[in-house]
TIROSE-236550 format. One record per residue: x, y, z of N, C-alpha, C, CB in turn. Coordinates in Angstrom, 1 decimal, decimal comma, m for minus. Glycine has a CB too. Layout:
     n_x     n_y     n_z    ca_x    ca_y    ca_z     c_x     c_y     c_z    cb_x    cb_y    cb_z
       X       Y       Z       X       Y       Z       X       Y       Z       X       Y       Z
...
//
This chain:
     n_x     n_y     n_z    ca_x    ca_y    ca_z     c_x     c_y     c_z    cb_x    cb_y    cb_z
    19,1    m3,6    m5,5    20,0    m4,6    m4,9    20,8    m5,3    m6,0    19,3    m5,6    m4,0
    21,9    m4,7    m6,3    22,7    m5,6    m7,1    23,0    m7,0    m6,7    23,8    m5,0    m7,4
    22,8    m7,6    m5,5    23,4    m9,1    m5,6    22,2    m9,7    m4,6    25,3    m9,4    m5,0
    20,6    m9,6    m5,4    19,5   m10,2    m4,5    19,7   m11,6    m4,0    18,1   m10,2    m5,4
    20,3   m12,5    m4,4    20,8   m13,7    m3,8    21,1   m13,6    m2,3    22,0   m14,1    m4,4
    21,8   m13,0    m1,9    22,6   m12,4    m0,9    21,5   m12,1     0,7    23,5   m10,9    m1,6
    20,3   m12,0     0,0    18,9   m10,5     0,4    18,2   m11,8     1,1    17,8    m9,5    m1,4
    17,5   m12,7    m0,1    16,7   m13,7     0,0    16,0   m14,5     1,2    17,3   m14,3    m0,6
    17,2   m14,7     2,4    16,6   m15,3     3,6    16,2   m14,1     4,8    17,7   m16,5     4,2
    17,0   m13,0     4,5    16,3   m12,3     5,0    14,8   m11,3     4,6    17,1   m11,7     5,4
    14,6   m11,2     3,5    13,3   m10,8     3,3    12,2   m12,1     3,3    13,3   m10,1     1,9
    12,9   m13,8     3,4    11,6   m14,4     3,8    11,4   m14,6     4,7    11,2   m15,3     3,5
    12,6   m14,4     5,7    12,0   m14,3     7,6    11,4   m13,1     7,8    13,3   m14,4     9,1
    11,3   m12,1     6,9    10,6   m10,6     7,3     9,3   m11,2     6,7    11,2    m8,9     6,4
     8,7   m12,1     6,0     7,5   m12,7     5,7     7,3   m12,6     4,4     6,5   m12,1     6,4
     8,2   m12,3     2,9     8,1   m12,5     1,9     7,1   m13,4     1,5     9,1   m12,7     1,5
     6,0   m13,0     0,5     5,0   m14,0    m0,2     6,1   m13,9    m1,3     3,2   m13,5    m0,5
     6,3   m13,0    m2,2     7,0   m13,0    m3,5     8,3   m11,8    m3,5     5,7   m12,7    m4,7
     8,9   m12,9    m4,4    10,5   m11,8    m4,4    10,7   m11,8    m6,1    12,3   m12,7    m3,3
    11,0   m11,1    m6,7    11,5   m10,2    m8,3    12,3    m9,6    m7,4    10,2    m8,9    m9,3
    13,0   m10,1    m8,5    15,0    m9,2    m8,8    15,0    m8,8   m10,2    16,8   m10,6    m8,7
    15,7    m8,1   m10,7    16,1    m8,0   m12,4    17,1    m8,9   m12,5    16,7    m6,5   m13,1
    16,5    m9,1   m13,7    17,6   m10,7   m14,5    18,8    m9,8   m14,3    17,3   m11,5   m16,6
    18,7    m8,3   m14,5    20,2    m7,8   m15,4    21,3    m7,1   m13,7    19,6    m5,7   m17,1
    20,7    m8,4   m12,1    21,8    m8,2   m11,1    22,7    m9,2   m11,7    21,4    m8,5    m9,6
    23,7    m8,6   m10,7    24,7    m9,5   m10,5    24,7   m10,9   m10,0    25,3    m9,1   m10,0
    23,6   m11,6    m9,7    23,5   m13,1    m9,0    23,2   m13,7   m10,3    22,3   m13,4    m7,6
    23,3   m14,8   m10,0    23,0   m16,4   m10,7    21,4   m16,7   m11,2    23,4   m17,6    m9,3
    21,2   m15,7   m11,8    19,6   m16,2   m11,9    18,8   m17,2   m11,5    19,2   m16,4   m12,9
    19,5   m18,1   m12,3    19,2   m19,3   m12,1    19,2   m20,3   m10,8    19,7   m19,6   m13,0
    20,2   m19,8   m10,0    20,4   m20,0    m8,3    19,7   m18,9    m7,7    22,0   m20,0    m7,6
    19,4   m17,9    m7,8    18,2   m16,8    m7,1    16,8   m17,5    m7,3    18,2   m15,1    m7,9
    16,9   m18,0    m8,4    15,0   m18,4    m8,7    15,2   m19,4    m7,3    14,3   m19,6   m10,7
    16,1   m20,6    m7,4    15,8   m21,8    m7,0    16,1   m21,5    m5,4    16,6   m22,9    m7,7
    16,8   m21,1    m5,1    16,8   m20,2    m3,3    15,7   m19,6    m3,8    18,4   m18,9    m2,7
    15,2   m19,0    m4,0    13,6   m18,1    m3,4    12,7   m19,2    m3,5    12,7   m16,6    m4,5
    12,5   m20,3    m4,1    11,9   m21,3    m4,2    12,4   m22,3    m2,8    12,0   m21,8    m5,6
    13,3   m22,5    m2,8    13,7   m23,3    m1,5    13,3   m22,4     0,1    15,5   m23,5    m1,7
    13,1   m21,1     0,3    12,8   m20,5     1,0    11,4   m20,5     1,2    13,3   m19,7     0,8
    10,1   m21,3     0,4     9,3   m21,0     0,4     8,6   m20,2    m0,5     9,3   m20,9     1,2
     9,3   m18,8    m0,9     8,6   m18,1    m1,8     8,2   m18,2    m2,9     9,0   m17,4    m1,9
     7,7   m17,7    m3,8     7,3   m17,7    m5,3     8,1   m16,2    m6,1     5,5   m17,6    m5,3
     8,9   m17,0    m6,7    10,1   m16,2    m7,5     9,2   m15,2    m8,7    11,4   m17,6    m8,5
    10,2   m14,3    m9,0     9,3   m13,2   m10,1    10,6   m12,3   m10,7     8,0   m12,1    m9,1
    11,0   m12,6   m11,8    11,7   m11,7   m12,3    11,4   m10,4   m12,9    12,2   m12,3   m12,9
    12,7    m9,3   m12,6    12,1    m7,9   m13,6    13,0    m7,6   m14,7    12,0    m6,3   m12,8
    12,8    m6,8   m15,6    13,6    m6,6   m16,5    13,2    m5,0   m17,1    13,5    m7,9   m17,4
    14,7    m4,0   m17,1    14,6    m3,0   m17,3    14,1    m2,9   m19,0    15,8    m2,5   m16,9
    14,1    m1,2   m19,1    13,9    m1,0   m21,0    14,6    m1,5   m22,0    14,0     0,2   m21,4
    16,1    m1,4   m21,5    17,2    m1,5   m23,0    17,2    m3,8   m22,5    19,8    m0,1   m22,6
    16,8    m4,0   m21,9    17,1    m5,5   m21,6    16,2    m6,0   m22,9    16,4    m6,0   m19,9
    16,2    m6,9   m23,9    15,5    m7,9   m24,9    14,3    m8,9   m23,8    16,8    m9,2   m25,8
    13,6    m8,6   m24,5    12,3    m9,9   m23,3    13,2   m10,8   m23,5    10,3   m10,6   m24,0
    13,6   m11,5   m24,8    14,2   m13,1   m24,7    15,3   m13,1   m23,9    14,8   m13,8   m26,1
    15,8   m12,2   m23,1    16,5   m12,8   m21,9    16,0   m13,2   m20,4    17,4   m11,9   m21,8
    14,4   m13,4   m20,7    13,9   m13,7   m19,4    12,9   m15,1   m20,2    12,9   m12,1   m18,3
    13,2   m15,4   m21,3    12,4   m16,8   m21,9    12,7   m18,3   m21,1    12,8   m17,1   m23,7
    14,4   m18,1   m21,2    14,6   m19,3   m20,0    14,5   m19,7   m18,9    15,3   m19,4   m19,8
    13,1   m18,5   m17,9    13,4   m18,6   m16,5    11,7   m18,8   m17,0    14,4   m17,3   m15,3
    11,2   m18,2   m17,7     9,6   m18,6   m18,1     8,9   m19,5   m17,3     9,4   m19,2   m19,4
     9,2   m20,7   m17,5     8,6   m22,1   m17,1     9,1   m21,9   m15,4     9,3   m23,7   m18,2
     9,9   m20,9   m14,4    10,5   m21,0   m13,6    10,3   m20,3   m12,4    11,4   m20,9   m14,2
     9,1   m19,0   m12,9     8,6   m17,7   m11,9     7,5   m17,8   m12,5     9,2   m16,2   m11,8
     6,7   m16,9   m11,3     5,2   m16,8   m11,2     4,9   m15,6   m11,9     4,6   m16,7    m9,9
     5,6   m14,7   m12,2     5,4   m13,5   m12,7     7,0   m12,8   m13,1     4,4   m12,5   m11,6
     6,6   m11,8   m14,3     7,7   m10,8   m15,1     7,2    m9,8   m14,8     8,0   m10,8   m16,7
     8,1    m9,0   m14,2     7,6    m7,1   m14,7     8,7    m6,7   m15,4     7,4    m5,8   m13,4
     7,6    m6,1   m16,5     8,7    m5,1   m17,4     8,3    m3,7   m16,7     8,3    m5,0   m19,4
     9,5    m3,2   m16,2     9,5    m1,9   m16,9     9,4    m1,1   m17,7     9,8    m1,7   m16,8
     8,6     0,1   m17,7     8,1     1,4   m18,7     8,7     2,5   m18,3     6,5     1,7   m18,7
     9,6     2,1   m17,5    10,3     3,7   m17,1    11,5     3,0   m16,8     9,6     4,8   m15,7
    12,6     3,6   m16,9    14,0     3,6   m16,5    14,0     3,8   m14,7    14,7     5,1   m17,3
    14,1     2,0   m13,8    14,0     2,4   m12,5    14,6     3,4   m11,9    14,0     1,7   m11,8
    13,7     4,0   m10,6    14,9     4,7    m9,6    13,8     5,7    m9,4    16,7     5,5   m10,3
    13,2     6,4   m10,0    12,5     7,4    m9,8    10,8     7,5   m10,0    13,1     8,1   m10,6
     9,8     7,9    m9,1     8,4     8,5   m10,0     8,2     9,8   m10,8     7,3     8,8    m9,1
     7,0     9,3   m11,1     6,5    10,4   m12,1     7,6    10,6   m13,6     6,5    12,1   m11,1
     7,7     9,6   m14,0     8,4     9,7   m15,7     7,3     8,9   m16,4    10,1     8,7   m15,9
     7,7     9,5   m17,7     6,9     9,2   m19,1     6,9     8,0   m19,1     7,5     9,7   m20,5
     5,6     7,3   m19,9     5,2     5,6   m19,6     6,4     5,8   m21,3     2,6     4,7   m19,6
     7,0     4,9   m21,3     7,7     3,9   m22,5     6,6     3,0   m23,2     9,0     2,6   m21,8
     6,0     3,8   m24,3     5,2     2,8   m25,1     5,6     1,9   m25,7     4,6     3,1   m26,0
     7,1     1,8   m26,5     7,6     0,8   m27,1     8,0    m0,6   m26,1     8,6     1,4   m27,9
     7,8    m0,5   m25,1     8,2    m1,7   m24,1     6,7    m2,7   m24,3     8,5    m1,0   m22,0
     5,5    m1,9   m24,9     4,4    m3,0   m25,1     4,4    m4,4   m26,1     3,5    m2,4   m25,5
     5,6    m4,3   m26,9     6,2    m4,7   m28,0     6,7    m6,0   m27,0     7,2    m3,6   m28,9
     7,6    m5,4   m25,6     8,3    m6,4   m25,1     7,1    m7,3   m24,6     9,4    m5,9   m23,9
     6,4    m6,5   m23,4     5,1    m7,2   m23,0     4,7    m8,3   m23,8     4,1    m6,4   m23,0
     4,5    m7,9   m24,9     3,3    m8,9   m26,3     4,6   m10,1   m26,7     2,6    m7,5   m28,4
     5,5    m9,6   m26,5     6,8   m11,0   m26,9     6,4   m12,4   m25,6     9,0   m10,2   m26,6
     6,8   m11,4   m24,4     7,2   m12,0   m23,2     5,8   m12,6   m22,8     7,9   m11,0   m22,2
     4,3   m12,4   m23,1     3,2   m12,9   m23,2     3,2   m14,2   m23,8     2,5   m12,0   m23,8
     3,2   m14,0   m25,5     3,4   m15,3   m26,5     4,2   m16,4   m25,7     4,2   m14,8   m27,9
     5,7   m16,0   m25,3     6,1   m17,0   m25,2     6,0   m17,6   m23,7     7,3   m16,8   m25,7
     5,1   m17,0   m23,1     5,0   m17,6   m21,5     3,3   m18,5   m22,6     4,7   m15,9   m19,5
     2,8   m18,6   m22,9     1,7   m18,7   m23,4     1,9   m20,2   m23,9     1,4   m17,6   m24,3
     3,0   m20,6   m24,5     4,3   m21,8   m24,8     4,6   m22,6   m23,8     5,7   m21,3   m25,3
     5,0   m22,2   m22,8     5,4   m22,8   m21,4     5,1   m22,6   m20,1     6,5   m22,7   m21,3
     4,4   m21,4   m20,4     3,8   m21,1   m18,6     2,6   m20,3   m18,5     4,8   m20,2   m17,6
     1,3   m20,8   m19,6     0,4   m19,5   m19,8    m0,4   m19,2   m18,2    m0,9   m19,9   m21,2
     0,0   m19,9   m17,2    m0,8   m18,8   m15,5     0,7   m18,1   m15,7    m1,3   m20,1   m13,1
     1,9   m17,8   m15,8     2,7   m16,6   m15,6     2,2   m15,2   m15,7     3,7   m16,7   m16,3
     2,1   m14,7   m14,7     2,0   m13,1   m14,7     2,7   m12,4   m15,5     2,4   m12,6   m13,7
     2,2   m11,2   m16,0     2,8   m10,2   m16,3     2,4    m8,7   m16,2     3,2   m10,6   m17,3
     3,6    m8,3   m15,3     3,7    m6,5   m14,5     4,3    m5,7   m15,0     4,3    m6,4   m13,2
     3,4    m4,4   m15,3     4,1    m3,5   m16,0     3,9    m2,3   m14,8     3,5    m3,1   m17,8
     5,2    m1,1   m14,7     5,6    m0,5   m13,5     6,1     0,3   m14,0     6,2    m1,0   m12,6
     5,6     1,9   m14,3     5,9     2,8   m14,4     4,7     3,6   m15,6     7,2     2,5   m14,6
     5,0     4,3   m15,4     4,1     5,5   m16,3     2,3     5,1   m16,4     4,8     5,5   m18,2
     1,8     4,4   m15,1     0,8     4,1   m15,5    m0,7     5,0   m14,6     0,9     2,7   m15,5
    m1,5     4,9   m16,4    m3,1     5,9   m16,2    m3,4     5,4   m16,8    m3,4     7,4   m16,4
    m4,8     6,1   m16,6    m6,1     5,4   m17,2    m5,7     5,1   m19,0    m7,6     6,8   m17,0
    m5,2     6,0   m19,1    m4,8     5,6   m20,9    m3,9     4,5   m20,9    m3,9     6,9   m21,9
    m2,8     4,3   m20,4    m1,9     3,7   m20,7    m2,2     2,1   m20,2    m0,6     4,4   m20,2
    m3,1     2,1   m19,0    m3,5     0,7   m18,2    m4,1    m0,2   m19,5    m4,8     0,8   m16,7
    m5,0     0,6   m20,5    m5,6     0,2   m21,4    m4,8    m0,7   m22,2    m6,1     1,0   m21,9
    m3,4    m0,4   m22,9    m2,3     0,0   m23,3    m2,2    m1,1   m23,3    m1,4     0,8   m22,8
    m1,5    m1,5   m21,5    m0,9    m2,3   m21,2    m2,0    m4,0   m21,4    m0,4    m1,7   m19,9
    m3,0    m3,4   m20,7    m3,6    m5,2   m20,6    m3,8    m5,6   m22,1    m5,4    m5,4   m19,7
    m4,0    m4,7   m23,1    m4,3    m4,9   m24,4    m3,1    m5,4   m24,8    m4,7    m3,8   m25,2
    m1,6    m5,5   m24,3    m0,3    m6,1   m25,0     0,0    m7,3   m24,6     0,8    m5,4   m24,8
    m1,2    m7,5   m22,9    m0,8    m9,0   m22,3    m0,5    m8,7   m20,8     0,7    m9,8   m23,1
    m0,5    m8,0   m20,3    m0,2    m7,3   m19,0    m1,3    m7,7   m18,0    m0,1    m5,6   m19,2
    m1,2    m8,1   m16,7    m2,0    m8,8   m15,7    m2,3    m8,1   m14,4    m1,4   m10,0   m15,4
    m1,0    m7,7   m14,4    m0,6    m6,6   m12,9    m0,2    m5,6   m13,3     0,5    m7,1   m11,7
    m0,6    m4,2   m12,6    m0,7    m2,9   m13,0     0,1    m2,3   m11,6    m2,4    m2,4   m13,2
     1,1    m1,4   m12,0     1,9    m0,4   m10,6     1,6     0,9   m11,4     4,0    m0,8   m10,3
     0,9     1,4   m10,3     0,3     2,8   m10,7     0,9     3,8    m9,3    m1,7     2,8   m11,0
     1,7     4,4    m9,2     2,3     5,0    m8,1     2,0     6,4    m8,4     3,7     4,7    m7,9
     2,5     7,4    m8,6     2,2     9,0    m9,0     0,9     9,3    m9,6     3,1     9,6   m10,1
     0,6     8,4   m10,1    m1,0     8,6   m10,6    m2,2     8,9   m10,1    m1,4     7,6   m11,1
    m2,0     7,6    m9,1    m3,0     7,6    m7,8    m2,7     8,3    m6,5    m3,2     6,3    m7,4
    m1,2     8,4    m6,4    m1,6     9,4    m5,1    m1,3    10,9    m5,7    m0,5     9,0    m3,5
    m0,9    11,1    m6,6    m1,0    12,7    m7,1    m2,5    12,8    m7,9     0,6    13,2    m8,3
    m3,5    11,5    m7,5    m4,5    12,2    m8,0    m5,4    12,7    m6,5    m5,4    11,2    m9,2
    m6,2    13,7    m7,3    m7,1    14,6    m6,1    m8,2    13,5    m5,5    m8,1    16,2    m6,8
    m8,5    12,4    m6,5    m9,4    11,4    m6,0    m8,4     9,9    m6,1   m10,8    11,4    m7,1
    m8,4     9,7    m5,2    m7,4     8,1    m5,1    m8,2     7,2    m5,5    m6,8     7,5    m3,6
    m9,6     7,4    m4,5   m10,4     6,2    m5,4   m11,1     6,3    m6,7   m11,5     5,7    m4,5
   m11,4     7,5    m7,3   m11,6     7,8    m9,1   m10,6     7,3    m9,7   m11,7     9,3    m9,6
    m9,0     7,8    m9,2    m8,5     7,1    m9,6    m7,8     5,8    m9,9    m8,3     7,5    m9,5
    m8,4     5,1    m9,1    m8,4     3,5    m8,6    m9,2     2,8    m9,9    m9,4     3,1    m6,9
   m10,5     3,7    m9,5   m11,6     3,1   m10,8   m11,3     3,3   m12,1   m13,0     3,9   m10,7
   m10,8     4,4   m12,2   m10,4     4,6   m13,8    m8,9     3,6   m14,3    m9,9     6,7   m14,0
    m8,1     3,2   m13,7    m7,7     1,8   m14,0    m8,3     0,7   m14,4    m7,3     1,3   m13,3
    m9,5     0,1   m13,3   m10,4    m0,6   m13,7   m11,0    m0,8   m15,3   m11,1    m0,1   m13,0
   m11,3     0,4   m15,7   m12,0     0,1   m16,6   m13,4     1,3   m16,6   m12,2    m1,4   m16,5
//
């Protein structure tokens, strides 16, 4: 959705607990947080690969959770982006400054290796999609996230 602003009252009369947009739409960040917050919900921003974490530092103190993406959205089953753990471990520290209960969601390329990866860079919430249902065991593969 390039202009999630626009979106907002209708996904919280569909019963929205939480709404994430990427900082890098076209709306007003900073008026998308505060409409999802005036709606009741709990705001959450995302942010693609080529995006800098420090462009989501100012909304920090402002959402409940960040997901970085590890894959270029649009598609499953692509290669996890290791160097985005770099972003994670930035966007960690500095919520840690001003908002250390802020979440942080990484979404894409994730398995048992890479979940490791991720919580080890600061990562809280895990999107494992191709993994788990292209595995032959959903719940082995449930567990083997776990730990």
């Amino acid at each position: 959705i390039s202009e999630p602003y626009d979106y907002i009252d209708s996904f919280a009369k569909a019963g929205a607990d939480l709404i994430s947009f990427h900082v890098e739409s076209n709306s007003d960040v900073e008026k998308t947080i505060e409409k999802i917050k005036s709606a009741g919900v709990i705001p959450a921003l995302v942010i693609k690969p080529k995006t800098p974490a420090e462009e989501v530092f100012p909304y920090l103190n402002k959402v409940a959770m960040v997901l970085v993406m590890t894959v270029e959205p649009g598609f499953g089953g692509q290669s996890f982006m290791s160097d985005m753990m770099e972003k994670v471990s930035k966007i960690r520290a500095k919520a840690n400054e001003v908002n250390p209960e802020l979440m942080i969601q990484v979404d894409g390329g994730v398995d048992k290796n890479t979940a490791k990866i991720c919580i080890t860079a600061g990562a809280d919430v895990l999107v494992s999609g191709s993994y788990i249902f292209g595995a032959q065991s959903i719940d082995d593969a449930i567990a083997s996230l776990r730990g």
